[in-house]
PyMOL Python script that loads the backbone (N, CA, C, O; Angstrom):
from pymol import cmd

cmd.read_pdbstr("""\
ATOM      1  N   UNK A   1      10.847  -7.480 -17.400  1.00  0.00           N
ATOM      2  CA  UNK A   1       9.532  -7.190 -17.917  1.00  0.00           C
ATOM      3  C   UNK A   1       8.800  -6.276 -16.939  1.00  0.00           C
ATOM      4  O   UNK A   1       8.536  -6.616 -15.786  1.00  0.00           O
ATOM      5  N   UNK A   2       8.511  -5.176 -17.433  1.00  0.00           N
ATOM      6  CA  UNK A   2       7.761  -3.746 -16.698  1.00  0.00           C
ATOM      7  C   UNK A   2       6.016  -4.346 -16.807  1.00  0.00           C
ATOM      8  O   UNK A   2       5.554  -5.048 -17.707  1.00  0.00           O
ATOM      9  N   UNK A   3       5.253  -3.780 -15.528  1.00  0.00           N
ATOM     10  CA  UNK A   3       4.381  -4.194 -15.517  1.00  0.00           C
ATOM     11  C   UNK A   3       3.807  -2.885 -15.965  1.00  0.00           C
ATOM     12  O   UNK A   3       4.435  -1.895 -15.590  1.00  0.00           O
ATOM     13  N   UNK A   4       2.458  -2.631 -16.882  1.00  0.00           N
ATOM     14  CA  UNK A   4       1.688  -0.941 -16.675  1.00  0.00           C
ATOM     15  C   UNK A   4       1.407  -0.620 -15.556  1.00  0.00           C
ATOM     16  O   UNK A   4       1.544  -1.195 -14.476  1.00  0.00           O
ATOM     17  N   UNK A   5       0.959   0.431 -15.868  1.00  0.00           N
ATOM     18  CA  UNK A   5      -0.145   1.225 -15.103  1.00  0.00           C
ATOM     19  C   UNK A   5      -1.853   0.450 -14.713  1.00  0.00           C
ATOM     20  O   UNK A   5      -2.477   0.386 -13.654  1.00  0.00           O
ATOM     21  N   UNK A   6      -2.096   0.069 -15.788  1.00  0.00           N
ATOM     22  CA  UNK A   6      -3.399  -0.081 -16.153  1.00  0.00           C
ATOM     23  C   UNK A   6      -3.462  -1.896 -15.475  1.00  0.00           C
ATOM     24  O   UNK A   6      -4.497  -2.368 -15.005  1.00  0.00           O
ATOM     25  N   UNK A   7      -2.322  -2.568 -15.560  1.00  0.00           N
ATOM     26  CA  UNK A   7      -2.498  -3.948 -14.852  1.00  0.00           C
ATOM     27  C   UNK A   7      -2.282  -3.778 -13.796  1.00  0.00           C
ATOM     28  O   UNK A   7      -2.907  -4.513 -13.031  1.00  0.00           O
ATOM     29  N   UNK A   8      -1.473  -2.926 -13.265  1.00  0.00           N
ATOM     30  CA  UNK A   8      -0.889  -2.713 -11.627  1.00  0.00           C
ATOM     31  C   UNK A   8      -2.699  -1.909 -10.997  1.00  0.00           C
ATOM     32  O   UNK A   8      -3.113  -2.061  -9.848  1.00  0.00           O
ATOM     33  N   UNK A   9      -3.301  -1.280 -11.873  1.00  0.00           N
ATOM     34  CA  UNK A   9      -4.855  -0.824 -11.348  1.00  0.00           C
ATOM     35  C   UNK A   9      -5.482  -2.167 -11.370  1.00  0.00           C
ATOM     36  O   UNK A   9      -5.734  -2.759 -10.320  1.00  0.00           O
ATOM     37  N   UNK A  10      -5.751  -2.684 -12.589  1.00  0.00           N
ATOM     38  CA  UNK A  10      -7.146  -3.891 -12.413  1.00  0.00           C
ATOM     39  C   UNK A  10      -6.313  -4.902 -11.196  1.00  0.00           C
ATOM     40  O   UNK A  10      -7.117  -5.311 -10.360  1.00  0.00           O
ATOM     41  N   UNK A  11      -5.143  -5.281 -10.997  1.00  0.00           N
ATOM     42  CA  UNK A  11      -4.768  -6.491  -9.824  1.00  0.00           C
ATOM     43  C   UNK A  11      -5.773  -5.532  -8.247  1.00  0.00           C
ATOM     44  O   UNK A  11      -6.651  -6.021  -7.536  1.00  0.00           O
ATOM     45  N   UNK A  12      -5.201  -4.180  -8.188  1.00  0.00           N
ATOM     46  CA  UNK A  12      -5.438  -3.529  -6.964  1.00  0.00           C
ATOM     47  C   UNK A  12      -7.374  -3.367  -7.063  1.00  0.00           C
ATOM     48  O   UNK A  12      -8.089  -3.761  -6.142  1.00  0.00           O
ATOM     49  N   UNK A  13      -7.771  -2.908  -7.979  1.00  0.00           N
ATOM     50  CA  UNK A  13      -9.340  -2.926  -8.256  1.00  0.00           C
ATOM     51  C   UNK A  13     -10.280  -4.468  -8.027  1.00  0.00           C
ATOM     52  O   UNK A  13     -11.484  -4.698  -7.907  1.00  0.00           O
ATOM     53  N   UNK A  14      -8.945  -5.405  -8.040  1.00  0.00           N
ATOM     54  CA  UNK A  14      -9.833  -6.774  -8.467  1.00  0.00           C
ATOM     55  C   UNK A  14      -9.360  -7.198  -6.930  1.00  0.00           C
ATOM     56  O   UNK A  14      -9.985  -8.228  -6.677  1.00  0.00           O
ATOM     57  N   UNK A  15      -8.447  -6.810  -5.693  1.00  0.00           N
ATOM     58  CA  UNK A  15      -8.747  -6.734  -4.593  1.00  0.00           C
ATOM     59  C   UNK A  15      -9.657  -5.729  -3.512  1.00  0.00           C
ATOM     60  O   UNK A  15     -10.277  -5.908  -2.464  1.00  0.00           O
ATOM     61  N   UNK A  16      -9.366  -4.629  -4.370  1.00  0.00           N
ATOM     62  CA  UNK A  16     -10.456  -3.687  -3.377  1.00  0.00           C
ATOM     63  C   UNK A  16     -11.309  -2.909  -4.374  1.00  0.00           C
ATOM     64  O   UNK A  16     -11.011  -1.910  -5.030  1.00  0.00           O
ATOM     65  N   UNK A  17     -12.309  -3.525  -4.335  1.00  0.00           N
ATOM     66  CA  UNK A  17     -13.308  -3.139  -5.585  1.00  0.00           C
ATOM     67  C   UNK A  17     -14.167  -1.807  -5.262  1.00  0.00           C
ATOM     68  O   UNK A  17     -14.857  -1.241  -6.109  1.00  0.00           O
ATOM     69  N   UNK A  18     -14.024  -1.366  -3.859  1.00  0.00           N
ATOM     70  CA  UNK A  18     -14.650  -0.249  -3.289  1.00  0.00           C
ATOM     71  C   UNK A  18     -13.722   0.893  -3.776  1.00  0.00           C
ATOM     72  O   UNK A  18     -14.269   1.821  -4.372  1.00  0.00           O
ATOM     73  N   UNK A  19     -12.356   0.933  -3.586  1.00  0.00           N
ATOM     74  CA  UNK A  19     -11.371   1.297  -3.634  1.00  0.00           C
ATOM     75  C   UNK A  19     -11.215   3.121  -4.738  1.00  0.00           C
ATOM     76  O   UNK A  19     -11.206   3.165  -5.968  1.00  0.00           O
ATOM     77  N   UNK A  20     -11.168   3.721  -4.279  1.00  0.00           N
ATOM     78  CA  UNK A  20     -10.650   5.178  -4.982  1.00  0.00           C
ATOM     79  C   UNK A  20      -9.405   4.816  -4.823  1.00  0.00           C
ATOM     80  O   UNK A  20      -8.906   4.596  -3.719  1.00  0.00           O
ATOM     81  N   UNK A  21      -8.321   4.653  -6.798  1.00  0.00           N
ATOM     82  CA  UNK A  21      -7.092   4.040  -6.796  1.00  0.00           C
ATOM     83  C   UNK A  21      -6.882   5.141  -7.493  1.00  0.00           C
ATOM     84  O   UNK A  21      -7.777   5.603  -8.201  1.00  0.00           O
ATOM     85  N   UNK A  22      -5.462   5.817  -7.375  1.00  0.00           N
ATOM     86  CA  UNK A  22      -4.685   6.592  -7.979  1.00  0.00           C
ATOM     87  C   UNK A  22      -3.190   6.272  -8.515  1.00  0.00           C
ATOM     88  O   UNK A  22      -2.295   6.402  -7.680  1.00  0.00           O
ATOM     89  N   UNK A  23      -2.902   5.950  -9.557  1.00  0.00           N
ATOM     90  CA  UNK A  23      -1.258   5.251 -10.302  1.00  0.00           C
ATOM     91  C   UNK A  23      -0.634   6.322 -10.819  1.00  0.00           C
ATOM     92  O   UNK A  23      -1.023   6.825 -11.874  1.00  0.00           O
ATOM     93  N   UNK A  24       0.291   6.741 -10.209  1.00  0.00           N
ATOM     94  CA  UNK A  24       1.439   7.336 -10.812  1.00  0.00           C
ATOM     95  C   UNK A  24       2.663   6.682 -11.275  1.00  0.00           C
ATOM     96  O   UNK A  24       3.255   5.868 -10.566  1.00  0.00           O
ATOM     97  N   UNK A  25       3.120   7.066 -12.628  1.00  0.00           N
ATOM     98  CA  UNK A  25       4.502   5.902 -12.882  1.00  0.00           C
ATOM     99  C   UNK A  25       5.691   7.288 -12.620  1.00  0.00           C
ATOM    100  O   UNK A  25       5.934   8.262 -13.333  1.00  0.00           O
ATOM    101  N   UNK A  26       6.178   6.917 -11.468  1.00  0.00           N
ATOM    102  CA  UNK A  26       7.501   8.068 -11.315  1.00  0.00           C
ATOM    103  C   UNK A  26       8.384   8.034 -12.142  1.00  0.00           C
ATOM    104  O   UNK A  26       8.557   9.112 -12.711  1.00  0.00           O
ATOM    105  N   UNK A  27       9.221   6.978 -12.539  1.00  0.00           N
ATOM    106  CA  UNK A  27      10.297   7.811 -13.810  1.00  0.00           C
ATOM    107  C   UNK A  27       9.653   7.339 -15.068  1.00  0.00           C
ATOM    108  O   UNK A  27      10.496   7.467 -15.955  1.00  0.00           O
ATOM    109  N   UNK A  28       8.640   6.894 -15.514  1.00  0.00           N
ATOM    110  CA  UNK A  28       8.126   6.664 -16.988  1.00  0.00           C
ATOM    111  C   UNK A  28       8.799   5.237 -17.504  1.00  0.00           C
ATOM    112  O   UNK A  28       8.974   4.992 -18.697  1.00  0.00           O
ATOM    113  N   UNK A  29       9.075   4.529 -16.658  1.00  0.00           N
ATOM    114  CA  UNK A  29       9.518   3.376 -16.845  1.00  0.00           C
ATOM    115  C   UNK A  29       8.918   1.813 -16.615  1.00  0.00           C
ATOM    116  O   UNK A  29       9.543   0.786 -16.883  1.00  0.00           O
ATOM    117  N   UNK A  30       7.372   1.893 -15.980  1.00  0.00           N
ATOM    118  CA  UNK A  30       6.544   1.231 -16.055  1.00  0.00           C
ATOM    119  C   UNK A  30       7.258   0.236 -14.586  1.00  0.00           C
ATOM    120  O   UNK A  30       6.619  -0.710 -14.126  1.00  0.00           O
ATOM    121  N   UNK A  31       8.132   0.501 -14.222  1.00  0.00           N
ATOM    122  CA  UNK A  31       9.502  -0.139 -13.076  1.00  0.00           C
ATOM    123  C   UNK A  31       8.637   0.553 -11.732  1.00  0.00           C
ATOM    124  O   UNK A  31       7.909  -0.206 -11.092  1.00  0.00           O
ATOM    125  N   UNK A  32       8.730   1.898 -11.354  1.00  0.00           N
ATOM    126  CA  UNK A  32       8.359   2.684 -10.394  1.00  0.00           C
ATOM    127  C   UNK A  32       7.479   3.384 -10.291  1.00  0.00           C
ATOM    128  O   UNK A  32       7.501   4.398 -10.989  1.00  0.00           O
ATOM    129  N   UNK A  33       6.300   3.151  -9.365  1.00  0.00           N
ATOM    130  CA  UNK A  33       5.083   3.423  -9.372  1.00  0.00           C
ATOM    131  C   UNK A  33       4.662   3.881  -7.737  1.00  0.00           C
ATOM    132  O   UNK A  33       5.072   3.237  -6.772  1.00  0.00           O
ATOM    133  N   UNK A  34       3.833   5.023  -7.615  1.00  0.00           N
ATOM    134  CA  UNK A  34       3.561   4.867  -6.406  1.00  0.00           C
ATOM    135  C   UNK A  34       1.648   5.131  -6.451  1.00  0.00           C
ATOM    136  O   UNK A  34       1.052   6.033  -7.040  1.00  0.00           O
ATOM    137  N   UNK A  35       1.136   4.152  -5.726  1.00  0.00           N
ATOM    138  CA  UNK A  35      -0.467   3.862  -5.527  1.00  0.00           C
ATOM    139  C   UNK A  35      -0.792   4.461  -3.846  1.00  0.00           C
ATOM    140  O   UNK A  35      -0.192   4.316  -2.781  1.00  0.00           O
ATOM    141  N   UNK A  36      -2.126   5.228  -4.274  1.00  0.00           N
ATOM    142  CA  UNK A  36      -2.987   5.596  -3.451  1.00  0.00           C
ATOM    143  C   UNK A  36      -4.120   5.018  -3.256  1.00  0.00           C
ATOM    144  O   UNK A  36      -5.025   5.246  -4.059  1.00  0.00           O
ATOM    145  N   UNK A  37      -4.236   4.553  -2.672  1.00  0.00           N
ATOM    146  CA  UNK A  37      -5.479   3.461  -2.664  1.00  0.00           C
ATOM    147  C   UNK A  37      -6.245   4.031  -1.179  1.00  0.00           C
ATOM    148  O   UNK A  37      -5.736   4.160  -0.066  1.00  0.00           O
ATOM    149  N   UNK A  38      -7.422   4.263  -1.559  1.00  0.00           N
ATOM    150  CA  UNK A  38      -8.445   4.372  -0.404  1.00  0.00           C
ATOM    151  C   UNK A  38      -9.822   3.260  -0.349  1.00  0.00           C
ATOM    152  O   UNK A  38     -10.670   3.185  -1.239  1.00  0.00           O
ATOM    153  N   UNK A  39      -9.805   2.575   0.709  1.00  0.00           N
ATOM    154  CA  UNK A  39     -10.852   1.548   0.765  1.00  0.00           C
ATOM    155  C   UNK A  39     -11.222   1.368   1.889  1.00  0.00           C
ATOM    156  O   UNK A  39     -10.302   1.638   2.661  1.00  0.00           O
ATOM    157  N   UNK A  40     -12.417   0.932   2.575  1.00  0.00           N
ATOM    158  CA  UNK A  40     -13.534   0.395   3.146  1.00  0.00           C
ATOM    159  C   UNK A  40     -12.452  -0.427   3.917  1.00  0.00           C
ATOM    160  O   UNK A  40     -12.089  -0.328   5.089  1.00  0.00           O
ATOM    161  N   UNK A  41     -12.122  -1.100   3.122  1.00  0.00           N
ATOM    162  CA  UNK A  41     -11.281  -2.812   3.884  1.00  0.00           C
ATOM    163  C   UNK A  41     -10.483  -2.220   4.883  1.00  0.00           C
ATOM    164  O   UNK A  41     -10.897  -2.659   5.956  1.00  0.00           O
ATOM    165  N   UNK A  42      -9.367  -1.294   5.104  1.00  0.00           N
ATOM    166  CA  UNK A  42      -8.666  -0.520   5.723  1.00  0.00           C
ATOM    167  C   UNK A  42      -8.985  -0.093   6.726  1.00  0.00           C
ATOM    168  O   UNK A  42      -8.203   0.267   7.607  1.00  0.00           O
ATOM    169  N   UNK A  43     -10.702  -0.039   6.802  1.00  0.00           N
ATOM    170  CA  UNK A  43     -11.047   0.866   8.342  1.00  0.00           C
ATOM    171  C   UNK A  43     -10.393  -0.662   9.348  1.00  0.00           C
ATOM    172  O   UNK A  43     -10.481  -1.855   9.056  1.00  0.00           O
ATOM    173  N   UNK A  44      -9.593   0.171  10.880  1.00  0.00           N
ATOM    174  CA  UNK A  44      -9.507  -0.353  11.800  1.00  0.00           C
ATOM    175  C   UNK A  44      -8.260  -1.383  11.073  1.00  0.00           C
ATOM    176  O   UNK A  44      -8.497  -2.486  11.565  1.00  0.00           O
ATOM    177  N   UNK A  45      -7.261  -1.505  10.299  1.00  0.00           N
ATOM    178  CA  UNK A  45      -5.903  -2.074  10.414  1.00  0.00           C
ATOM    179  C   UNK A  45      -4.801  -1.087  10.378  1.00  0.00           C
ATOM    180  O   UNK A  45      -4.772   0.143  10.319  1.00  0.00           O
ATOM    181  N   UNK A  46      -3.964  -1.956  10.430  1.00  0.00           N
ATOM    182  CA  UNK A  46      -2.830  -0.867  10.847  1.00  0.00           C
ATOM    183  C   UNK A  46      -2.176  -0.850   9.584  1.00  0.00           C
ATOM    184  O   UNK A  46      -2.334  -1.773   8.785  1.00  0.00           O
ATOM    185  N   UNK A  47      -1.194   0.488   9.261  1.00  0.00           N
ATOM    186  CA  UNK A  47      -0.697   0.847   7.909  1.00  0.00           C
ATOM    187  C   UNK A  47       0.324  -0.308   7.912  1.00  0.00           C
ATOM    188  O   UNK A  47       0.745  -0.044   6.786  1.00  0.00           O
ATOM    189  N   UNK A  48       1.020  -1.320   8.256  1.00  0.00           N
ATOM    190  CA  UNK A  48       1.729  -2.214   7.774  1.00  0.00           C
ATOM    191  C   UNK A  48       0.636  -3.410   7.380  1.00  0.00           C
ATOM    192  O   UNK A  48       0.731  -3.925   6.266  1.00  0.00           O
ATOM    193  N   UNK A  49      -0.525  -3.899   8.415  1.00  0.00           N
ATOM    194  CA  UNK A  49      -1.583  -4.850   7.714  1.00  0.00           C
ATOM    195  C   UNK A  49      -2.043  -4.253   6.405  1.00  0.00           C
ATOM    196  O   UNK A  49      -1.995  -4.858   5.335  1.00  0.00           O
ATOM    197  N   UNK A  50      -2.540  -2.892   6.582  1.00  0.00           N
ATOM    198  CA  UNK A  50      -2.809  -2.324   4.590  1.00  0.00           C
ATOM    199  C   UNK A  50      -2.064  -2.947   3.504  1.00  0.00           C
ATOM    200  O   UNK A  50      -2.301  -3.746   2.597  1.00  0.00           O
ATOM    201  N   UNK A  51      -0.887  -2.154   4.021  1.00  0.00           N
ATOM    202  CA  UNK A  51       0.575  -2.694   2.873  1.00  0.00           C
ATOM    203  C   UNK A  51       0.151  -3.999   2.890  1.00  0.00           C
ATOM    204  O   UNK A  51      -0.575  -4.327   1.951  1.00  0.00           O
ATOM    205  N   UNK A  52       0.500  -5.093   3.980  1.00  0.00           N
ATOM    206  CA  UNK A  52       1.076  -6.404   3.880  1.00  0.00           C
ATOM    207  C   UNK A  52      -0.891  -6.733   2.658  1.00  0.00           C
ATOM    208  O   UNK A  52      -1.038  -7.602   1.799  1.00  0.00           O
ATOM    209  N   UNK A  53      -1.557  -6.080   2.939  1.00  0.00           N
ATOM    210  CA  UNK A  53      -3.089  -6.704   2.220  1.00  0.00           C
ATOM    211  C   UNK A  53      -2.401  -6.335   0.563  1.00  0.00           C
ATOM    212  O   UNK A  53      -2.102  -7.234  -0.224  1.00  0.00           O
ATOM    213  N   UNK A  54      -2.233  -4.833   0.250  1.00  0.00           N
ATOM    214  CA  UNK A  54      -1.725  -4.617  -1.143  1.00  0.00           C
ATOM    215  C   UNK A  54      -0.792  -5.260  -1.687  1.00  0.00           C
ATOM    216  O   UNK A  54      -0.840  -5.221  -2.917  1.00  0.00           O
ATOM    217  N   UNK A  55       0.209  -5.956  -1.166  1.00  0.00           N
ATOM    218  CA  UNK A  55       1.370  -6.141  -1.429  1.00  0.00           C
ATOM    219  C   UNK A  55       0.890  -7.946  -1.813  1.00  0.00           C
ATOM    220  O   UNK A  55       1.508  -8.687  -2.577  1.00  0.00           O
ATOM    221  N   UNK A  56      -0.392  -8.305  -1.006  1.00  0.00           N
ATOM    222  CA  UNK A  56      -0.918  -9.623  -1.059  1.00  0.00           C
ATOM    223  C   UNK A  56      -1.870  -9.624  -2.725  1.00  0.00           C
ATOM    224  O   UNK A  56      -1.913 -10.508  -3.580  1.00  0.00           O
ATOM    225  N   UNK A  57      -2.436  -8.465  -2.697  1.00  0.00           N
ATOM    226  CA  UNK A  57      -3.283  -8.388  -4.086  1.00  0.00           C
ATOM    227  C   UNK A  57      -2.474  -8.454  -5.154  1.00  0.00           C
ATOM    228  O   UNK A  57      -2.836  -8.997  -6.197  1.00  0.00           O
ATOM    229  N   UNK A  58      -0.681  -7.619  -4.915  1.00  0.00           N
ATOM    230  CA  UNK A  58      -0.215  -7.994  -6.430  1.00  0.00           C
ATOM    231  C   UNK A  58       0.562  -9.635  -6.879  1.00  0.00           C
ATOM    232  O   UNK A  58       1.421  -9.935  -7.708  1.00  0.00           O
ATOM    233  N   UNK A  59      -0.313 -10.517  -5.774  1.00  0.00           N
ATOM    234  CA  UNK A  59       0.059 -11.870  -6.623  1.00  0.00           C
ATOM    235  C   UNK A  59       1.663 -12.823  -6.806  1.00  0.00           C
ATOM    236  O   UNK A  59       2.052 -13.847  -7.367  1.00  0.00           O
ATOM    237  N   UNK A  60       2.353 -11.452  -5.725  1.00  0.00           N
ATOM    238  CA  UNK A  60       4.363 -12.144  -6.098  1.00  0.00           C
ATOM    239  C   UNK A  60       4.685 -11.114  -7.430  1.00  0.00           C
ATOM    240  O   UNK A  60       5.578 -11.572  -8.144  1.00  0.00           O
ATOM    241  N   UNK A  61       4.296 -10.212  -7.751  1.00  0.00           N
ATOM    242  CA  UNK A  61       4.592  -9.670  -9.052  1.00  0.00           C
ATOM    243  C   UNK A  61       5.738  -8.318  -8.313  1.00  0.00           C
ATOM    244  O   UNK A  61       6.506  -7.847  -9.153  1.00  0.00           O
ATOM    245  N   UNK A  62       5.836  -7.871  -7.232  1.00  0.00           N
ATOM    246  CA  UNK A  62       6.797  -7.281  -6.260  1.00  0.00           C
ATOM    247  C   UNK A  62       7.559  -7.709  -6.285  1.00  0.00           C
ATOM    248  O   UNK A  62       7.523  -8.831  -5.778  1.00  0.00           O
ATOM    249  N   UNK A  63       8.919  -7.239  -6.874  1.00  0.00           N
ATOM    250  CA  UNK A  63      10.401  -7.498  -6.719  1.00  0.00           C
ATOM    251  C   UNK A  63      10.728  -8.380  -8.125  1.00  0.00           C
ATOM    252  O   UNK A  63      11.671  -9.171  -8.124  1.00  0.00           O
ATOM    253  N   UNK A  64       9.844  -8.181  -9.381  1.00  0.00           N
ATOM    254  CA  UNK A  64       9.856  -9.234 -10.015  1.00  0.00           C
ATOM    255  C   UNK A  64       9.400  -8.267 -11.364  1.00  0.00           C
ATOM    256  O   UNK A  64      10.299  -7.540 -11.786  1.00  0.00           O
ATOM    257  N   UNK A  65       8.368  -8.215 -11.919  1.00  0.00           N
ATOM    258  CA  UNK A  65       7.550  -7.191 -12.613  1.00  0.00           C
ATOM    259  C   UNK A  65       7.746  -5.651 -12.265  1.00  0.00           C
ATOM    260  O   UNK A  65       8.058  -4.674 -12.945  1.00  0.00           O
ATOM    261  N   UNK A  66       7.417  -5.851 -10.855  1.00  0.00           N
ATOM    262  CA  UNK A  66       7.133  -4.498 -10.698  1.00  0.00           C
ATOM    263  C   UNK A  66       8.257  -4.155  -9.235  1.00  0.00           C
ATOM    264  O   UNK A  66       8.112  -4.359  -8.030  1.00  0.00           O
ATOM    265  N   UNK A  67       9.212  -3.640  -9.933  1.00  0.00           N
ATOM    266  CA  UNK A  67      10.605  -2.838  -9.013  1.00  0.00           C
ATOM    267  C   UNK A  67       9.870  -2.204  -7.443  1.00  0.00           C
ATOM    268  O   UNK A  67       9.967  -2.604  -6.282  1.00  0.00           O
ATOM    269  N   UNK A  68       9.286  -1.299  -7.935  1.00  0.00           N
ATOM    270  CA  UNK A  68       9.493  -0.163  -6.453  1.00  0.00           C
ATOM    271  C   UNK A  68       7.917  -0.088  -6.303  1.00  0.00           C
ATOM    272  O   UNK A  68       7.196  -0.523  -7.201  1.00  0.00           O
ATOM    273  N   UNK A  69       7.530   0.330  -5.444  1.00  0.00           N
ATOM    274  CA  UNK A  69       5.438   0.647  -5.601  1.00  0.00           C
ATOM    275  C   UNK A  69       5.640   1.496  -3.902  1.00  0.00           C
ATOM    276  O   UNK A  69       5.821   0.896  -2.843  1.00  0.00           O
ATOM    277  N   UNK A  70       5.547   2.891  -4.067  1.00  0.00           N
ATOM    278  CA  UNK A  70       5.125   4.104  -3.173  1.00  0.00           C
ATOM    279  C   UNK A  70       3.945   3.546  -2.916  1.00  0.00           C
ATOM    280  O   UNK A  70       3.197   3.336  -3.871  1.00  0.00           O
ATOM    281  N   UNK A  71       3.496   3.160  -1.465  1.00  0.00           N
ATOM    282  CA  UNK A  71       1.804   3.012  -0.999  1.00  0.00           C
ATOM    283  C   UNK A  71       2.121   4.419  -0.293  1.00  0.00           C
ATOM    284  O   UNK A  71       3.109   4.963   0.200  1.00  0.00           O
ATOM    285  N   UNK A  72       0.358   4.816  -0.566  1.00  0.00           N
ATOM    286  CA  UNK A  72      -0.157   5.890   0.737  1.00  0.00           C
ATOM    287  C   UNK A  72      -1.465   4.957   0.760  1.00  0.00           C
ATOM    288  O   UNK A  72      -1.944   4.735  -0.352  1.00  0.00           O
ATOM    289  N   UNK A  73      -2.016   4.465   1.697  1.00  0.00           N
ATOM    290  CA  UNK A  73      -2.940   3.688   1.851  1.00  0.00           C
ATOM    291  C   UNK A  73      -3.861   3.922   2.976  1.00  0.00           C
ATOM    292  O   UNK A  73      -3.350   3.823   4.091  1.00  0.00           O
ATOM    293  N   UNK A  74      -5.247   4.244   2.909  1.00  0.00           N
ATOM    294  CA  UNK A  74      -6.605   4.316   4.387  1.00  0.00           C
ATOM    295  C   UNK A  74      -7.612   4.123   3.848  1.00  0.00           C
ATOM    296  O   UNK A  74      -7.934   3.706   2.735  1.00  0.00           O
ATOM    297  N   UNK A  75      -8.309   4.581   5.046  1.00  0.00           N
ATOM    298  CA  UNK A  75     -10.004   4.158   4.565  1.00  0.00           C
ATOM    299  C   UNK A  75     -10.836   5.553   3.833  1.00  0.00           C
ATOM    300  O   UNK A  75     -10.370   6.679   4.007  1.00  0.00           O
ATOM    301  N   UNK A  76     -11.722   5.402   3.255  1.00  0.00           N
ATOM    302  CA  UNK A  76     -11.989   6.394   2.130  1.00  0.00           C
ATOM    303  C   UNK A  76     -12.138   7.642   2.764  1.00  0.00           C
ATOM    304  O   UNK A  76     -12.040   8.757   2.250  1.00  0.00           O
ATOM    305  N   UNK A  77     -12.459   7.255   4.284  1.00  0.00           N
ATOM    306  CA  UNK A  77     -12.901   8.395   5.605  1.00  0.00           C
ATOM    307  C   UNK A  77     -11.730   9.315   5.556  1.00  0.00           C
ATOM    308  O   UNK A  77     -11.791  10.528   5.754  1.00  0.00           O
ATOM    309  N   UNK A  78     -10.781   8.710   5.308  1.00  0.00           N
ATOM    310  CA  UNK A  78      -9.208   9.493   5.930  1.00  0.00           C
ATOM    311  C   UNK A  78      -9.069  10.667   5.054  1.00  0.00           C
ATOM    312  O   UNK A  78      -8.113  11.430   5.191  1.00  0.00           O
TER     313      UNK A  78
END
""", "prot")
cmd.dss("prot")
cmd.show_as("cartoon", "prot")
cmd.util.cbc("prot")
cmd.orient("prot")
C-alpha cells in the first residue's frame, strides 16, 4: 500500500507547521518520494537530528507505506 503525496504533506505539516514543504513523487509510484522541508525547528540541530525529527513525524509509516523518502532538510534561513 503506496502512501500519496498529499498524506506524506499533512503527516510532515502536522509536525512542522511553520514548515515551507516541497513533495516530489520520483517514479510516479506514490513508493518514492523526496521532501524538502524548511523549518524554524531545525535552527541549531544537526542534519541527522532533522532526519531522525522527520523520519519521527511519519509515525513508522517508513519502510512500510512509504519505500524510499529523499530529505533535503534546514531552517527557513538556509
Amino acid at each position: 500500500m503506496a502512501m500519496s503525496a498529499q498524506d506524506l504533506e499533512g503527516l510532515l505539516r502536522d509536525a512542522f507547521a511553520d514548515a515551507d514543504i516541497k513533495i516530489d513523487d520520483l517514479a510516479g509510484d506514490g513508493d518514492h518520494y523526496r521532501a524538502v522541508i524548511r523549518s524554524d525547528t531545525f535552527v541549531g540541530k544537526s542534519r541527522v537530528a532533522q532526519h531522525q525529527m522527520v523520519y519521527a513525524a511519519l509515525k513508522g509509516r517508513m519502510g512500510g507505506e512509504l519505500h524510499a523518502l529523499a530529505l533535503e532538510t534546514g531552517p527557513k534561513s538556509a
